[in-house]
C-alpha positions in Angstrom: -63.2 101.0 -14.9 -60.8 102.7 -16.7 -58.8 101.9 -19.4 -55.1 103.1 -17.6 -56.4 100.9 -14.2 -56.8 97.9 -16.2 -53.9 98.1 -17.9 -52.1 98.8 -14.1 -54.0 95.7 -12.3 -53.1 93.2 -15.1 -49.7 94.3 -15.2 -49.6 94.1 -11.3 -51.0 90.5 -12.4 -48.5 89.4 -14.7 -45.7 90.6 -12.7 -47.2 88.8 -9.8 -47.0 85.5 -12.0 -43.8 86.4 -13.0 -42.6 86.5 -9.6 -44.3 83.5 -8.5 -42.6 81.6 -11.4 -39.3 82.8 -10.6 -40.2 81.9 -6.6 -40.7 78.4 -7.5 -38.1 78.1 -10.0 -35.3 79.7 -6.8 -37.0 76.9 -4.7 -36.5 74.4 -7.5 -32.5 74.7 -7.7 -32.2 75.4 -3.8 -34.1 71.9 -3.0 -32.0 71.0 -6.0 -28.6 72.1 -4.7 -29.6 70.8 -1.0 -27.5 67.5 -0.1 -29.3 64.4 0.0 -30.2 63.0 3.4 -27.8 60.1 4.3 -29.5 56.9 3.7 -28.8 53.3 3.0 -30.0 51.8 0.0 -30.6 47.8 -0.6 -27.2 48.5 -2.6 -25.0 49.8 -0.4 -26.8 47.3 2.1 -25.5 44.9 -0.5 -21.7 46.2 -1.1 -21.4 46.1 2.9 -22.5 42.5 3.5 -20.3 41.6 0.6 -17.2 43.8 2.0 -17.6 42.3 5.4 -17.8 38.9 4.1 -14.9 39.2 2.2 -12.7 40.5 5.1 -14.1 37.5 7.6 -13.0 35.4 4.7 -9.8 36.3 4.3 -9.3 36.0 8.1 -10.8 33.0 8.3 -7.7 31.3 5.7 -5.5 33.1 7.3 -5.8 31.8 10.6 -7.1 27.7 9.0 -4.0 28.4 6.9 -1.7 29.2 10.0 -3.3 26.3 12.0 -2.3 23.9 9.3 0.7 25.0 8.8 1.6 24.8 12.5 0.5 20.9 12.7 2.4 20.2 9.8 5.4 21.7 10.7 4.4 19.2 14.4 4.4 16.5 12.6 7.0 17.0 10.6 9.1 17.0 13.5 7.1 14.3 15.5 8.6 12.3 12.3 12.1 13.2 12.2 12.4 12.4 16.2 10.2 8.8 15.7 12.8 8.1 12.4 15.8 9.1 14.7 14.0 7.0 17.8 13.0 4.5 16.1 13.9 3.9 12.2 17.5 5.1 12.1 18.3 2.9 15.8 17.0 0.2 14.1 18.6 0.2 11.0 22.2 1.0 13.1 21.4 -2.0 15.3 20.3 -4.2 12.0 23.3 -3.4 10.3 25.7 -3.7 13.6 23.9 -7.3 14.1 24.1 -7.7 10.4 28.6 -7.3 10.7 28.4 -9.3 14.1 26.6 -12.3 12.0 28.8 -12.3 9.1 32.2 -12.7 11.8 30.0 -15.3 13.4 28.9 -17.5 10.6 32.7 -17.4 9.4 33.8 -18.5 12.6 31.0 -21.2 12.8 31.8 -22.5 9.2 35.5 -23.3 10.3 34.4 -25.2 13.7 32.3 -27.1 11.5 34.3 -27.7 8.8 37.1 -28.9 11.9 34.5 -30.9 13.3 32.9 -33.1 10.1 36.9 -33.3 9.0 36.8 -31.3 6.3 39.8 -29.7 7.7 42.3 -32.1 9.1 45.4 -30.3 9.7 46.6 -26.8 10.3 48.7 -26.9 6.9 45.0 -27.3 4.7 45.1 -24.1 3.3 42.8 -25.4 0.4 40.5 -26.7 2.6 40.5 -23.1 5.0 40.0 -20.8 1.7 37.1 -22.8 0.2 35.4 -23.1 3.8 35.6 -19.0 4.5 35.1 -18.3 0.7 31.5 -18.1 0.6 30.9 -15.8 3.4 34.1 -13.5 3.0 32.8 -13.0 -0.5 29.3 -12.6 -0.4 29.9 -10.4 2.9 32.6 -7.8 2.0 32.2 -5.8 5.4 33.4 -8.6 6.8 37.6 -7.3 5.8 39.5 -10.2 7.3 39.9 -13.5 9.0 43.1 -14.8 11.2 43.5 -17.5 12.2 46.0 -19.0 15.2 47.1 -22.1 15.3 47.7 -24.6 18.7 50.3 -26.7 16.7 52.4 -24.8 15.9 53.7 -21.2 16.3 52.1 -19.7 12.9 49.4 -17.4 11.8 47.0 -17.3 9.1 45.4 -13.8 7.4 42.8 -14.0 5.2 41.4 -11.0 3.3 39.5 -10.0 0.5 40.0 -7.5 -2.2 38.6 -6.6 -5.7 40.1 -7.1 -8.5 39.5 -7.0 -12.6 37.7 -10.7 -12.5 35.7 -10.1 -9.2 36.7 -10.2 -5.4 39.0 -12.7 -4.4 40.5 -14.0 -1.2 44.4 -13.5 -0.6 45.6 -15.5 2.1 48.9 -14.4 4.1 51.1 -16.1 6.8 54.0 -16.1 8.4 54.6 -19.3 8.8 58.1 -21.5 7.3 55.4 -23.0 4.8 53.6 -19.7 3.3 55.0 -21.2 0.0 51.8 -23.5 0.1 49.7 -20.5 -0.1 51.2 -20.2 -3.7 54.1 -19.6 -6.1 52.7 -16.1 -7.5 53.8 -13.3 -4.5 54.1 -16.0 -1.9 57.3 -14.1 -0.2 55.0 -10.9 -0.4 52.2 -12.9 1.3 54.7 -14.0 4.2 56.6 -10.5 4.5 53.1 -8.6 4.5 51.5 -11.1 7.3 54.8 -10.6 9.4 54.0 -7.0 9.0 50.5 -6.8 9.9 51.8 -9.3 12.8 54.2 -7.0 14.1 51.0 -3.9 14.4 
């Protein structure tokens, strides 16, 4: 062989090397630059479960927190209608029966008091004050007391009102005797009762 045709066939070689070399290397960067086949991973596997999980979570307090919040607002108002049924009708009928006692056990203390002689005549003041006293006092709902007598055309008004050393009874009436009732204002006592007599 000659010298010039081994110089041409080991060129041709080299540049045949070259070429394959620079073949692979072109196939390198396309495969390179070729997108990645869509696949799931165990981590985007992961992030989904977590996602969805999250969203039924948030659904899931949503609609317990809704529930609960209905039935409350239920029983809220099943309260407020068994309080107006029930606890504020029975505190109106306590107190009403509580008013209707007081005028009762009044009256009932001065049929006693009558009865065991503790009062003997219409003109015992004394003995009419100190026998409505205790439950005029200790009842203050219970605003005033007349009194009519058979004997005798007259009137008796008892009342209570406060003053600086507690509450005290006044006694009014418009009777020729109010004097009895006391010297201090005892023409004011009459005058008022013939007042409140003439409403």
């Amino acid at each position: 062989m000659q010298t010039g045709q081994r110089k041409s066939l080991a060129l041709s070689k080299f540049q045949q090397a070259g070429k394959a070399t620079i073949d692979k290397i072109k196939k390198q960067k396309s495969e390179t630059n070729k997108p990645k086949q869509q696949g799931f991973d165990v981590v985007q596997i992961g992030s989904l479960l977590f996602a969805a999980w999250i969203v039924i979570w948030i659904v899931a307090a949503s609609v317990i927190s809704a529930v609960f919040f209905v039935r409350y607002m239920g029983i809220i108002q099943d309260n407020q209608s068994w309080y107006l049924r029930h606890g504020s009708a029975r505190s109106a009928a306590a107190e009403t029966a509580a008013v209707l006692q007081a005028a009762i056990e009044a009256k009932e203390a001065l049929i006693a008091s009558i009865n065991f002689g503790l009062i003997r005549t219409s003109y015992d003041y004394a003995a009419i004050e100190s026998t409505l006293a205790p439950t005029m006092l200790l009842k203050p709902f219970l605003r005033s007391f007349d009194i009519t007598f058979s004997d005798r055309v007259a009137g008796l008004h008892i009342r209570h009102q406060s003053e600086e050393g507690g509450r005290q009874l006044v006694l009014q009436s418009n009777a020729e005797d109010c004097y009895l009732l006391g010297t201090q204002d005892s023409l004011l006592n009459c005058r008022a009762f013939l007042e409140f007599s003439d409403l």
